[in-house]
DSSP file (Angstrom, degrees, kcal/mol; ACC not computed):
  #  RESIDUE AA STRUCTURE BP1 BP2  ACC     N-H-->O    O-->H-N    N-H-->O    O-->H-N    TCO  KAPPA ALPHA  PHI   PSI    X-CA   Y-CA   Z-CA
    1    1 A X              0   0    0      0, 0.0     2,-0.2     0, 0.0     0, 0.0   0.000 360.0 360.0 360.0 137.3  293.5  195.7  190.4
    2    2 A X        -     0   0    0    102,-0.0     2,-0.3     1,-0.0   102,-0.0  -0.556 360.0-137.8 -88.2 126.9  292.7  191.9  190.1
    3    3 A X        -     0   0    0     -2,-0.2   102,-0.5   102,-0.2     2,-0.3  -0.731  23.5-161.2 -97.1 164.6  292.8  191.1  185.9
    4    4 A X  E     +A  104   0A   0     -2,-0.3   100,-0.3   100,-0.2     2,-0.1  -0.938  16.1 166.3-140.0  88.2  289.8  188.8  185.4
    5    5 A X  E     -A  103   0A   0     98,-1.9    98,-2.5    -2,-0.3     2,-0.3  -0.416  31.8-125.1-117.0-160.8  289.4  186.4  182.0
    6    6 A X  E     -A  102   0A   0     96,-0.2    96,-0.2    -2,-0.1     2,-0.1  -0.965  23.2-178.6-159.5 143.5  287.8  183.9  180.7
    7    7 A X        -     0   0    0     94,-0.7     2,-0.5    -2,-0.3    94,-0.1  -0.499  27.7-121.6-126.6 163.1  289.4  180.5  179.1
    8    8 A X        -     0   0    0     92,-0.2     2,-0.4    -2,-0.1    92,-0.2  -0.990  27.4-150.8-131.6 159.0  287.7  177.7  177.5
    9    9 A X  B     -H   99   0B   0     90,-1.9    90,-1.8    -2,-0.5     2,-0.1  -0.919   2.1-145.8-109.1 115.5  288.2  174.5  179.0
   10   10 A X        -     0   0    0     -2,-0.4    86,-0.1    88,-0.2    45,-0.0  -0.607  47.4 -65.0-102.9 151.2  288.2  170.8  177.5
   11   11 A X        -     0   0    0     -2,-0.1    -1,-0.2     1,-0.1     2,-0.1   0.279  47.9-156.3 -25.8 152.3  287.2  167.8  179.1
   12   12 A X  E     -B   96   0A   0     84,-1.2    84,-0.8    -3,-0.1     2,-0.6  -0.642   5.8-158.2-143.9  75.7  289.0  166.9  181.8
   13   13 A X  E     +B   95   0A   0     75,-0.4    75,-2.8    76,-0.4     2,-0.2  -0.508  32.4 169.4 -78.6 153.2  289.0  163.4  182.8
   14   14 A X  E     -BC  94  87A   0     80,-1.3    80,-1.9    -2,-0.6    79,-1.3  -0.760  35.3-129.0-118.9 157.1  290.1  163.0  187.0
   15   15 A X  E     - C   0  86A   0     71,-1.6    71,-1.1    77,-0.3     2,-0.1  -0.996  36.3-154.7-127.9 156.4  290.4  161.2  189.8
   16   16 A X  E     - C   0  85A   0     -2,-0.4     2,-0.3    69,-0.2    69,-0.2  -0.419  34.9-166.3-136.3 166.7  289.1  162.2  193.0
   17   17 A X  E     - C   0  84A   0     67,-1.1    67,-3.4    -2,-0.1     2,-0.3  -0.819  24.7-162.8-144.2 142.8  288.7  162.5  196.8
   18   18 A X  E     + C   0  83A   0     -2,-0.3    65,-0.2    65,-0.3     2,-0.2  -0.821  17.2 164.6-133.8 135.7  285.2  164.1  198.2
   19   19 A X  E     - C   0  82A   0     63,-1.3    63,-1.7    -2,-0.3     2,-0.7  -0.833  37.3-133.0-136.3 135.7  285.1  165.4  202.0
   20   20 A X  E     + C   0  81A   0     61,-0.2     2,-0.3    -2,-0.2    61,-0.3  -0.789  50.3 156.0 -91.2 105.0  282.7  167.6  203.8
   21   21 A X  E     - C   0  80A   0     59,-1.5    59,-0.8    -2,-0.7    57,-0.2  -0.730  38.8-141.3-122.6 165.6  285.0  169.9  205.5
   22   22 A X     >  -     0   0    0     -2,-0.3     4,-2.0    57,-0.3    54,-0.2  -0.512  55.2 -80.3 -96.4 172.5  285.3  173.6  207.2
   23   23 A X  H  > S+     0   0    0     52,-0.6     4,-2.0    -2,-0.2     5,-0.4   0.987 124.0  53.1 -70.7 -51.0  288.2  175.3  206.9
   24   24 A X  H  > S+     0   0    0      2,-0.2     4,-0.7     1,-0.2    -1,-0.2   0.914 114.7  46.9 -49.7 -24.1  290.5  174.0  209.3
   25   25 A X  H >> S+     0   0    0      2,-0.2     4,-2.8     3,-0.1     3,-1.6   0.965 105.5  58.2 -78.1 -37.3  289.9  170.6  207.9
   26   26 A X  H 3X S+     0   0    0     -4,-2.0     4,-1.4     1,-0.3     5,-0.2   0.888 109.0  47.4 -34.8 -72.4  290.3  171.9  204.5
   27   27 A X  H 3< S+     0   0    0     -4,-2.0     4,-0.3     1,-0.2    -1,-0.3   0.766 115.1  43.7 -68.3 -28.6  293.7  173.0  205.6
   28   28 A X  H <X S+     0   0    0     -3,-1.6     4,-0.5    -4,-0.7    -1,-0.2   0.985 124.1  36.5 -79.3 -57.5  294.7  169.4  207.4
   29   29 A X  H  < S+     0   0    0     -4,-2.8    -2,-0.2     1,-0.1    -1,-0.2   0.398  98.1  70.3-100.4  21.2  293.3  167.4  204.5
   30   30 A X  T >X S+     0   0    0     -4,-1.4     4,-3.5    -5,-0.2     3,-1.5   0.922  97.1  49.4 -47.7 -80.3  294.0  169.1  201.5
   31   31 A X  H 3> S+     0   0    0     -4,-0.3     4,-2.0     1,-0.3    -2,-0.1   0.901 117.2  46.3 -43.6 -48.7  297.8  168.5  201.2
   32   32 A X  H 3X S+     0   0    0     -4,-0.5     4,-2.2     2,-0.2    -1,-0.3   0.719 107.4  52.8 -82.0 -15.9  297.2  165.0  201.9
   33   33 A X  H X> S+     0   0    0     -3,-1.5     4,-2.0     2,-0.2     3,-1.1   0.902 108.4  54.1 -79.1 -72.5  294.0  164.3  199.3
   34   34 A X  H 3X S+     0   0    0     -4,-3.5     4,-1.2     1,-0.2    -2,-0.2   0.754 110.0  46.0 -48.8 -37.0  296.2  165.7  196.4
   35   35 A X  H >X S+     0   0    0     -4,-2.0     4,-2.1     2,-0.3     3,-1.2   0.931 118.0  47.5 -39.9 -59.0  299.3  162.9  197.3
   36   36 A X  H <X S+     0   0    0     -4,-2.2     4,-3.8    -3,-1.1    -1,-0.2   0.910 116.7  38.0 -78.8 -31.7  296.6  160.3  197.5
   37   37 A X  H 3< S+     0   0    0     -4,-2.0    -1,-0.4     2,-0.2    -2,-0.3   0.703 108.3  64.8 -87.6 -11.4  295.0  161.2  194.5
   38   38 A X  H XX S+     0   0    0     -3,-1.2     3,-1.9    -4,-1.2     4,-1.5   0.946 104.8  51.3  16.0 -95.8  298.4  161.9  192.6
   39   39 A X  H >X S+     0   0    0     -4,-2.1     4,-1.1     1,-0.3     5,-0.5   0.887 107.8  44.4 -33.9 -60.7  299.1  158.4  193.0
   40   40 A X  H 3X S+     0   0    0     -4,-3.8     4,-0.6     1,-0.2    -1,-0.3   0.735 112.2  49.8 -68.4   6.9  296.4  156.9  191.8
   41   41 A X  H X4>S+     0   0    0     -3,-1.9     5,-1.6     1,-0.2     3,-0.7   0.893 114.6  51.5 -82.0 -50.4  296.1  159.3  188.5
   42   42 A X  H <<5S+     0   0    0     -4,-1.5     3,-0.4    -3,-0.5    -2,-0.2   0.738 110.2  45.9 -64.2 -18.3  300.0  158.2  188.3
   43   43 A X  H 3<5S+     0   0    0     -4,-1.1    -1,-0.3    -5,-0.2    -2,-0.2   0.539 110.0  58.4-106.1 -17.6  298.7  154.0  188.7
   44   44 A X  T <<5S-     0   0    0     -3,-0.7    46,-0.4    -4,-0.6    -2,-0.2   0.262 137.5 -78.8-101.0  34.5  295.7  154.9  185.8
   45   45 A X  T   5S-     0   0    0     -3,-0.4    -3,-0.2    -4,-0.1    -2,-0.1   0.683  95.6  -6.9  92.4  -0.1  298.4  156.0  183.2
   46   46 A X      < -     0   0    0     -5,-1.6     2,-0.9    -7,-0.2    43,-0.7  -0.087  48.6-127.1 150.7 119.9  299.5  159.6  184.1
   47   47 A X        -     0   0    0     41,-0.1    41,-0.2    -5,-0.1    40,-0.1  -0.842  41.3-146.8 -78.7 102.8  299.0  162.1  186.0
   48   48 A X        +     0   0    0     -2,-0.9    18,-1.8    39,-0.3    39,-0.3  -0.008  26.4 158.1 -75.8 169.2  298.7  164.9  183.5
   49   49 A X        -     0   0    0     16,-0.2     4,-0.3     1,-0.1    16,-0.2  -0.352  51.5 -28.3-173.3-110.6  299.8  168.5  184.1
   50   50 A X  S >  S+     0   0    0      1,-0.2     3,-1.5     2,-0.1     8,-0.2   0.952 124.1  54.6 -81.1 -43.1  300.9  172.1  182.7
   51   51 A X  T 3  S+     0   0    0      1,-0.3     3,-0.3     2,-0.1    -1,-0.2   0.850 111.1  41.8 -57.3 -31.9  302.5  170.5  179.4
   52   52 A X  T 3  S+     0   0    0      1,-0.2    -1,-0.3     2,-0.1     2,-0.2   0.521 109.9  59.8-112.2   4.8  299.4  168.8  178.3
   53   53 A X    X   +     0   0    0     -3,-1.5     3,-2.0    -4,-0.3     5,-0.3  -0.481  55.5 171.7-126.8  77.2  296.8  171.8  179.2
   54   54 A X  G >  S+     0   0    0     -3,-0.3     3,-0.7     1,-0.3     5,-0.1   0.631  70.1  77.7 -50.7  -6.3  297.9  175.0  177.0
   55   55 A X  G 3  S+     0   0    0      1,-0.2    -1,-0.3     2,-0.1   -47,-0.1   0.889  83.1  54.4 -80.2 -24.6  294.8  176.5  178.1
   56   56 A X  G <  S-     0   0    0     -3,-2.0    -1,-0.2    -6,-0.2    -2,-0.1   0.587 102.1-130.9 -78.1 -15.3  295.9  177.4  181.5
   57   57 A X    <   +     0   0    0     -3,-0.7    -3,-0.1    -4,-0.2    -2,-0.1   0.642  67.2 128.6  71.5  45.1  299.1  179.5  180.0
   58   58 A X    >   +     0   0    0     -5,-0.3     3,-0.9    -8,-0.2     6,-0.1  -0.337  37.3 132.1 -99.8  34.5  301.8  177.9  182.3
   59   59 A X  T 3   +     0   0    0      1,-0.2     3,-0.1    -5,-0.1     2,-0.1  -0.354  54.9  39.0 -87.0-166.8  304.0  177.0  179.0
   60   60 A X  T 3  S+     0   0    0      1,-0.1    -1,-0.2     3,-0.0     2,-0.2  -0.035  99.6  81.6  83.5 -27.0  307.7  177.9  178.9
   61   61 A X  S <  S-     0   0    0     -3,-0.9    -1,-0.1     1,-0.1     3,-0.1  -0.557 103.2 -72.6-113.6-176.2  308.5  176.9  182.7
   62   62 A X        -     0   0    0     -2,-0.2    -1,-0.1     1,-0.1     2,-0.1  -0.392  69.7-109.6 -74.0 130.7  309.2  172.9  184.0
   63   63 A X        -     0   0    0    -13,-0.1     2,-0.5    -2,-0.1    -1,-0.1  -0.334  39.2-152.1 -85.4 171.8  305.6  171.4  183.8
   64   64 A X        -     0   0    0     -6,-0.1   -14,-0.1    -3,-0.1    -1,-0.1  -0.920  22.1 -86.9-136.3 120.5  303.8  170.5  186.4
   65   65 A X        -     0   0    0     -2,-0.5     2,-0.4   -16,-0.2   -16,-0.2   0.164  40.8-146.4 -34.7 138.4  301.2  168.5  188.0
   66   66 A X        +     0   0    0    -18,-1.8    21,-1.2    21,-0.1     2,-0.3  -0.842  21.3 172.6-121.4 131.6  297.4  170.0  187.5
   67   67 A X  E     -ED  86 142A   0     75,-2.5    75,-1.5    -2,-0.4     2,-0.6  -0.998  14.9-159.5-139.5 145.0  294.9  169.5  190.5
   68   68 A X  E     -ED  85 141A   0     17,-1.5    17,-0.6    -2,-0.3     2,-0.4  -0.927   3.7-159.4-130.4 120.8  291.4  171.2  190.4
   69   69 A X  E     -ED  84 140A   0     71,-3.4    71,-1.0    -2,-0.6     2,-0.4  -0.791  11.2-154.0 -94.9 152.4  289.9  171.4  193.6
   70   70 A X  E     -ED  83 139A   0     13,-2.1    13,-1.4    -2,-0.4     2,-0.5  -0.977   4.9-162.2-122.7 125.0  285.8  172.0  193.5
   71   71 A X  E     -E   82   0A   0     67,-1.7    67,-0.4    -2,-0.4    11,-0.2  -0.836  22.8-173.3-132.8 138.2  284.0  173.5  195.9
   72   72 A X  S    S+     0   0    0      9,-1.9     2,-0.2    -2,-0.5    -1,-0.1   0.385  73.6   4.3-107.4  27.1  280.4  173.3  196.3
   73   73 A X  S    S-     0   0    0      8,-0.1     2,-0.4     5,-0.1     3,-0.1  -0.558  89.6 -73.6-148.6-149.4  280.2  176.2  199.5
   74   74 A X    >>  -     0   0    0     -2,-0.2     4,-1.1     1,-0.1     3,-0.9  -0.995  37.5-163.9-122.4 106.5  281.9  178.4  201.3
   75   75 A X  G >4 S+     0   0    0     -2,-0.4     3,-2.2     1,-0.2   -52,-0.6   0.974  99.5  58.3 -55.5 -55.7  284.4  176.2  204.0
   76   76 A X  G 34 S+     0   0    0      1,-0.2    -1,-0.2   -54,-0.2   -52,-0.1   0.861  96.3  62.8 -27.8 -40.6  284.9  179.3  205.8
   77   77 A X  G <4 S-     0   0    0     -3,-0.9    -1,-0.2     1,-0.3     2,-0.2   0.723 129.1 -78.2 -65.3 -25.7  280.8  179.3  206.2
   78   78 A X  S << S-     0   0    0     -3,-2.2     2,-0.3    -4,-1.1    -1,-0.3  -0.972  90.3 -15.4 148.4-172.7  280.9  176.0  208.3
   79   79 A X        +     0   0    0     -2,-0.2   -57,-0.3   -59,-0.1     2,-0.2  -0.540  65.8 167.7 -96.2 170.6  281.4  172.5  206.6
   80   80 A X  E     -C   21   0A   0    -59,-0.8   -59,-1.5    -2,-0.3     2,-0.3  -0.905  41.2 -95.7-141.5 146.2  280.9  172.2  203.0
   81   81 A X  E     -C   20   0A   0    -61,-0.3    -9,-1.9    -2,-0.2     2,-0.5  -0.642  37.9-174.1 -64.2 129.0  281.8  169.1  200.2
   82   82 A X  E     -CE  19  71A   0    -63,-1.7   -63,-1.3    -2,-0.3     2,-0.4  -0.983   8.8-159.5-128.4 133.9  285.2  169.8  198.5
   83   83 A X  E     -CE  18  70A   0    -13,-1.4   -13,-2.1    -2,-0.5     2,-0.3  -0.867  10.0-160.2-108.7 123.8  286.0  167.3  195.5
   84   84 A X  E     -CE  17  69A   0    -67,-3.4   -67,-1.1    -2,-0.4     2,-0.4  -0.973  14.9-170.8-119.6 169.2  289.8  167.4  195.0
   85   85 A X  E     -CE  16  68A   0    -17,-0.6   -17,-1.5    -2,-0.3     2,-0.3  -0.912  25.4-154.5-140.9 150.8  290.8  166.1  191.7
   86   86 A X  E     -CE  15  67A   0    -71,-1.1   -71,-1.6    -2,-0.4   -19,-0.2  -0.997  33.0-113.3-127.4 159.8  293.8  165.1  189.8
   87   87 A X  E     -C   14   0A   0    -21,-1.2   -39,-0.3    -2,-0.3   -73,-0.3  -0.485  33.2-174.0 -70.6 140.4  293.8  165.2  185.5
   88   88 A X        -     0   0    0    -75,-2.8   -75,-0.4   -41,-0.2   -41,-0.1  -0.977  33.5-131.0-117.3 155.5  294.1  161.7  183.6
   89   89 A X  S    S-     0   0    0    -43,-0.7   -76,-0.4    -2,-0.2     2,-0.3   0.991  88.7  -6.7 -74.9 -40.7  294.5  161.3  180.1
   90   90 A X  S    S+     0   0    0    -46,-0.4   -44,-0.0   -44,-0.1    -2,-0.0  -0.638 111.5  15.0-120.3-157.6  291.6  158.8  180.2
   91   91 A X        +     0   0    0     -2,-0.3    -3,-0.1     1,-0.1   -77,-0.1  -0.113  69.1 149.3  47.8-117.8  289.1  156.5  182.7
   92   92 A X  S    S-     0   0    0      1,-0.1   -77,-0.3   -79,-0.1     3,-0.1  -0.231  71.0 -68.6  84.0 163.0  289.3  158.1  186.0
   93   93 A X  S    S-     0   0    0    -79,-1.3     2,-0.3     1,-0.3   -78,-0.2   0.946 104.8 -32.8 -80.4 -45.7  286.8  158.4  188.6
   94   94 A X  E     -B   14   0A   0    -80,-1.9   -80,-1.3   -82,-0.1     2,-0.3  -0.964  65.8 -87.2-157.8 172.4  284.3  161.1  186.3
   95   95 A X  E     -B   13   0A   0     -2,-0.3   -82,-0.2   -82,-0.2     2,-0.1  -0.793  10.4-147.2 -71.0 122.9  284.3  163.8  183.7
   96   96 A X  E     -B   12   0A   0    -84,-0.8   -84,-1.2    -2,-0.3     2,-0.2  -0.417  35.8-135.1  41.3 120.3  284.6  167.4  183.8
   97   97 A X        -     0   0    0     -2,-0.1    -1,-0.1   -86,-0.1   -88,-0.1  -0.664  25.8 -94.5 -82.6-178.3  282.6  168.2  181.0
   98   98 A X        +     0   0    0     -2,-0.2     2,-0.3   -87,-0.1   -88,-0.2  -0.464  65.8 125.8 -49.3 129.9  284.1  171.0  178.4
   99   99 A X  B     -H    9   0B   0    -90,-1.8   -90,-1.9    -3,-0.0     2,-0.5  -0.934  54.1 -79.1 177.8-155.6  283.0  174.5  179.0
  100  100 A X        -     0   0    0     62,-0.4    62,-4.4    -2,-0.3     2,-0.5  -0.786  37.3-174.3-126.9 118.1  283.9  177.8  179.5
  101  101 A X  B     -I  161   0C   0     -2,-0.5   -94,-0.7    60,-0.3     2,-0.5  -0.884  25.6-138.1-135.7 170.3  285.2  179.9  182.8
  102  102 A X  E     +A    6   0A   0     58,-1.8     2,-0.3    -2,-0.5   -96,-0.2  -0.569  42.0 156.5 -95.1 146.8  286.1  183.1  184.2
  103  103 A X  E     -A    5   0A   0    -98,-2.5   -98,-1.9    -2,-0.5     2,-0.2  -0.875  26.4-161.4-140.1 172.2  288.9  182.8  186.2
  104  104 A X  E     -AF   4 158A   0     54,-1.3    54,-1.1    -2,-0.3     2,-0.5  -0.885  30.2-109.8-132.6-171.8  292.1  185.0  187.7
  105  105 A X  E     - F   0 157A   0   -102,-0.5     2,-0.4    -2,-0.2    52,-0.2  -0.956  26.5-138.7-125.4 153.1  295.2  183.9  189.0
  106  106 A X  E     - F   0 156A   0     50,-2.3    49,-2.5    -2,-0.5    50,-0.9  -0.819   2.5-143.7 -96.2 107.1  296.4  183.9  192.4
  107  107 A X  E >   - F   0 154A   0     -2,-0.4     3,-1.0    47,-0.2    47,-0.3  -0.799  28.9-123.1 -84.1 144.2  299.8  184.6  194.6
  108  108 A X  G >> S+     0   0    0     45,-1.1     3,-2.7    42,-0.4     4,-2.1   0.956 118.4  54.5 -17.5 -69.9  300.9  182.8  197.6
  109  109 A X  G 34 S+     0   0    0     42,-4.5     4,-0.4    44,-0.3    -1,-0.3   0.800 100.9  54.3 -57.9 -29.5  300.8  186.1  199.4
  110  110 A X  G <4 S+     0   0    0     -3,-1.0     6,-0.9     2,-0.3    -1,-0.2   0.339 118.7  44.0 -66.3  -2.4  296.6  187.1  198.3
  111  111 A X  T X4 S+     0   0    0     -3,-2.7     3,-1.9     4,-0.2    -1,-0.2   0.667 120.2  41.9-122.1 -66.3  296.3  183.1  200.2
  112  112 A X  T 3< S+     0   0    0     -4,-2.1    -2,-0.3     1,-0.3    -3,-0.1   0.330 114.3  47.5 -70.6   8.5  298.7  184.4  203.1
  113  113 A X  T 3  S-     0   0    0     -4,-0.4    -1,-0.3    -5,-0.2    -3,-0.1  -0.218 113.7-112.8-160.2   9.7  297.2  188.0  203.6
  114  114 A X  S <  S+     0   0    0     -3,-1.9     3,-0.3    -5,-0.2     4,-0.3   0.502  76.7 130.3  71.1   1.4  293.7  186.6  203.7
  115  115 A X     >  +     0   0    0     -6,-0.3     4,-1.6     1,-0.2    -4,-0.2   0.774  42.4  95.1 -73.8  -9.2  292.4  188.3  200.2
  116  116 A X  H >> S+     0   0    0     -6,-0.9     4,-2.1     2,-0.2     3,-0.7   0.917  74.4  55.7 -60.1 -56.4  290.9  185.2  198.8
  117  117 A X  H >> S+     0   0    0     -3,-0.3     3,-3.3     2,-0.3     4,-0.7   0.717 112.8  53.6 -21.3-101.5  287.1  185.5  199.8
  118  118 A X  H >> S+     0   0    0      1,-0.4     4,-3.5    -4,-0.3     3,-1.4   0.456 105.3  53.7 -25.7 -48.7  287.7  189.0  197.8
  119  119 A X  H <X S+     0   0    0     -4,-1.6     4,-2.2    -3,-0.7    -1,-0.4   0.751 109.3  40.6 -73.2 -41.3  288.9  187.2  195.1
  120  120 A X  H <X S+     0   0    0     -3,-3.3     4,-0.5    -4,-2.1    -1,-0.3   0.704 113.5  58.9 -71.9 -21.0  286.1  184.9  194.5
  121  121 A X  H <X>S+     0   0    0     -3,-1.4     4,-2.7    -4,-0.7     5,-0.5   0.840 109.1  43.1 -83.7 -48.4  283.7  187.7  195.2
  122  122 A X  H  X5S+     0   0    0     -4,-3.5     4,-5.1    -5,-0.3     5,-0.2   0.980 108.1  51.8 -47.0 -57.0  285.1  189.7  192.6
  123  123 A X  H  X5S+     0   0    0     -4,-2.2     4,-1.4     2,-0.2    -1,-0.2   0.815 110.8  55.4 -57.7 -26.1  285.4  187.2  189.9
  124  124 A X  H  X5S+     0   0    0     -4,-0.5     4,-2.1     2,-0.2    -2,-0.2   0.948 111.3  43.5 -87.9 -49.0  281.4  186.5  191.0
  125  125 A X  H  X5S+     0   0    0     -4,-2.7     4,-2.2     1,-0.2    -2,-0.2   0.949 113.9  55.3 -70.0 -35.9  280.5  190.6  190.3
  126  126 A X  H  <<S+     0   0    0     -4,-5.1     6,-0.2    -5,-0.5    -1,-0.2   0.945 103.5  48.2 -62.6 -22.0  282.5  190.3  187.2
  127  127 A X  H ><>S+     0   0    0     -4,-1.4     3,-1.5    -5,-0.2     5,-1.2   0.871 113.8  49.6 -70.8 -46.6  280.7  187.6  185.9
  128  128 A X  H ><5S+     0   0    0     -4,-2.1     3,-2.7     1,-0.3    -2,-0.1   0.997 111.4  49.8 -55.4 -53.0  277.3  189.5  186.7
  129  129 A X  T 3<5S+     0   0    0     -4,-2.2    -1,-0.3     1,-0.3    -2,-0.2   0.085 106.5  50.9 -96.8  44.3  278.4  192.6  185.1
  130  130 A X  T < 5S-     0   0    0     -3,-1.5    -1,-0.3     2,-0.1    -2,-0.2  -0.185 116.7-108.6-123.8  18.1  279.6  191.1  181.7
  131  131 A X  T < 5S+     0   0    0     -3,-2.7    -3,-0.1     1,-0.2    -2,-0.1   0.568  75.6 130.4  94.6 -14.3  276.2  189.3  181.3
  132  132 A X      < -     0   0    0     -5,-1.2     2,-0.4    -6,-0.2    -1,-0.2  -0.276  53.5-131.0 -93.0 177.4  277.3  185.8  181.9
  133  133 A X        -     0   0    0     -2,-0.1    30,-1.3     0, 0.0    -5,-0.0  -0.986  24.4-113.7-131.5 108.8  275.6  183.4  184.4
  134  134 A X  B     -J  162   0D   0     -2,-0.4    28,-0.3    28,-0.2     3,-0.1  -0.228  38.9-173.3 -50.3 123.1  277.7  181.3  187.2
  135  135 A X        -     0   0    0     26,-4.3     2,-0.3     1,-0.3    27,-0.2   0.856  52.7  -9.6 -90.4 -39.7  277.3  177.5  186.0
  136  136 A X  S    S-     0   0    0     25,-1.8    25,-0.4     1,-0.0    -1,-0.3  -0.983  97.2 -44.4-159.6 173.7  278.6  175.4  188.4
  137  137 A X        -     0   0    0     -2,-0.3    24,-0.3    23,-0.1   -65,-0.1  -0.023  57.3-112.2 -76.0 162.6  280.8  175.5  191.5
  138  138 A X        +     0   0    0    -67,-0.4   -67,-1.7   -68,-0.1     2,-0.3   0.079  45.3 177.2 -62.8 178.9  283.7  177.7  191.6
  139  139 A X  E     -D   70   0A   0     20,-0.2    20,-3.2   -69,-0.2     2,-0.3  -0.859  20.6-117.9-160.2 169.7  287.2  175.6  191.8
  140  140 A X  E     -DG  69 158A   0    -71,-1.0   -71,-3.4    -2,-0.3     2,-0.4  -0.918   7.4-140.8 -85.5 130.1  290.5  176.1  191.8
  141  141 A X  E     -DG  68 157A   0     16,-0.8    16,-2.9   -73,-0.3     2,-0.2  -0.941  16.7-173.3 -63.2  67.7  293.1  175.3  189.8
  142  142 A X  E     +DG  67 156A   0    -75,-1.5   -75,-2.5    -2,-0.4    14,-0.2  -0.479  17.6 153.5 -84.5 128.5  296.4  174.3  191.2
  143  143 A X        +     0   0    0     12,-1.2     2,-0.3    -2,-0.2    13,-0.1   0.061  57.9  47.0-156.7  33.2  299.5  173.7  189.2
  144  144 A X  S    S-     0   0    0     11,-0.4     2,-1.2   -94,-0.0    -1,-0.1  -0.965  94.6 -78.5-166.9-178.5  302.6  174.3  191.2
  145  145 A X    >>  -     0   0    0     -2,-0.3     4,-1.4     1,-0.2     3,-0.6  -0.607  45.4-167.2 -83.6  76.9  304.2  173.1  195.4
  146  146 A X  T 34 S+     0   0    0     -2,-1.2    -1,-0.2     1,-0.2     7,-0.1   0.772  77.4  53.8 -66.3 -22.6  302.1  175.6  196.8
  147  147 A X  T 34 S+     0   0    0      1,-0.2    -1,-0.2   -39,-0.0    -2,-0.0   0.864 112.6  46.0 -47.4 -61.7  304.2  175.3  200.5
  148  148 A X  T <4 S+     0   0    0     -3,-0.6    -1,-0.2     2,-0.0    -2,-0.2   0.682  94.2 105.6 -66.0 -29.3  307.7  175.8  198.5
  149  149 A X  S  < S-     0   0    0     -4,-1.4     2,-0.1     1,-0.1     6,-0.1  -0.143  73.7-116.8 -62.5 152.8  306.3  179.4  196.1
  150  150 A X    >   -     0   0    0      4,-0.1     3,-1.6   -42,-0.0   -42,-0.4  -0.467  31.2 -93.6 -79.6 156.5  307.4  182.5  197.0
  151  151 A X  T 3  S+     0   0    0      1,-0.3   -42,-4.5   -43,-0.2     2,-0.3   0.893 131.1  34.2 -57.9 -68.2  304.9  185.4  198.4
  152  152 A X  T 3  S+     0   0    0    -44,-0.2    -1,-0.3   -45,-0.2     2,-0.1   0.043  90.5 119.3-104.9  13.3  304.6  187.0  194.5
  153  153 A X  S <  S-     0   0    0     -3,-1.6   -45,-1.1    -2,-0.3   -44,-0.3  -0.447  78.2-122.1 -86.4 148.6  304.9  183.2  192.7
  154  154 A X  E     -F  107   0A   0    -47,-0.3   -47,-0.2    -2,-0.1    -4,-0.1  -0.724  38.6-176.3 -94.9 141.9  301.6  183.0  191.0
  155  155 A X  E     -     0   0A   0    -49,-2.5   -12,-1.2    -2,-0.3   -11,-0.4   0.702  49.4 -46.0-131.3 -39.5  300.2  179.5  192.9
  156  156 A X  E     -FG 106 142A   0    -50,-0.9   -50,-2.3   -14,-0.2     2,-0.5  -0.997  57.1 -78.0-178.7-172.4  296.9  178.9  191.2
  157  157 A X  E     -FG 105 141A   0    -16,-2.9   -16,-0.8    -2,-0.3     2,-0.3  -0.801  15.4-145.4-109.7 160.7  293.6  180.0  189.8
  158  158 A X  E     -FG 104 140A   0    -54,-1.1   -54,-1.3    -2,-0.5   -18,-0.3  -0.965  34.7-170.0-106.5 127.1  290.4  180.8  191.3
  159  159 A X        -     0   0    0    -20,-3.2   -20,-0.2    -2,-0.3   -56,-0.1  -0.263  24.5-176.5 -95.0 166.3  287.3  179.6  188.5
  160  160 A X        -     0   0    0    -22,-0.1   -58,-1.8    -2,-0.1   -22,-0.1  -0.388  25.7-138.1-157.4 105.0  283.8  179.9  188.1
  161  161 A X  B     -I  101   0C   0    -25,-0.4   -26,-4.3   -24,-0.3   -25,-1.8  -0.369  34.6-175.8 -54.4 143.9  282.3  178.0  185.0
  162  162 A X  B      J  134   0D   0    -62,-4.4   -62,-0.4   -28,-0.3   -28,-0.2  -0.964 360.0 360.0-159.8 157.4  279.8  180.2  183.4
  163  163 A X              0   0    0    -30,-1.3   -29,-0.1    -2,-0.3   -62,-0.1  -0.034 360.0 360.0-129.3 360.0  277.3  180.4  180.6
């Protein structure tokens, strides 16, 4: 059974890469968005990352760069716009505002073993049947080499801000 919470989130500024992709592009240009956008957080003063967001509850291990991918469909469905983002402590391309989502966390194998669609679908009936209201499009939350994790390494989270 998939555990299921809910975080609150602080402003987040990023900077960002938008593409309208499917999934196979997702897969080609993903890898390559966070690099590009990596640098530049790293040329606007920092690319921030598990050490400087306790909310995400990565403490205790070597911190780590944080990237939040947004998506505002389904890639699978055909193509869709996918924002990928990396954290800076200020400027940046826009704001995140603050606010609150339900999220779970994710292994390499649940990515490799096809389960994600479940996973988002779940977190979207948990959200119904605790009352709460989807706000804005899900994301993900990346905060470790996902290529290098081991099948059971927890790799990132799957989001949905909610009201």
């Amino acid at each position: 059974m998939m555990e299921i919470s809910l975080r609150d989130v602080p402003e987040q500024h990023v900077v960002s890469e938008t593409r309208t992709v499917d999934q196979a592009g997702l897969e080609a240009w993903l890898p390559g968005a966070m690099a590009r956008v990596a640098d530049r957080a790293r040329a606007a003063g920092g690319l921030l990352g598990t050490d400087d967001w306790p909310f995400l509850g990565r403490t205790g291990g070597p911190g780590e760069p944080v990237f939040i991918t947004v998506y505002e469909g389904n890639p699978n469905d055909g193509p869709t716009p996918v924002e990928v983002c990396a954290t800076v402590a200020a400027g940046g391309d826009r704001t995140i505002p603050a606010h609150r989502e339900a999220y779970a966390r994710i292994t390499k194998s649940q990515v490799t073993r096809g389960e994600l669609g479940g996973v988002y679908e779940a977190i979207e009936k948990w959200i119904t049947e605790n009352g709460l209201a989807v706000a804005r499009a899900p994301r993900e939350t990346y905060w470790t080499d996902f290529p290098s994790a081991g099948p059971d390494d927890e790799v990132f989270d799957v989001a949905f801000p909610v009201t």
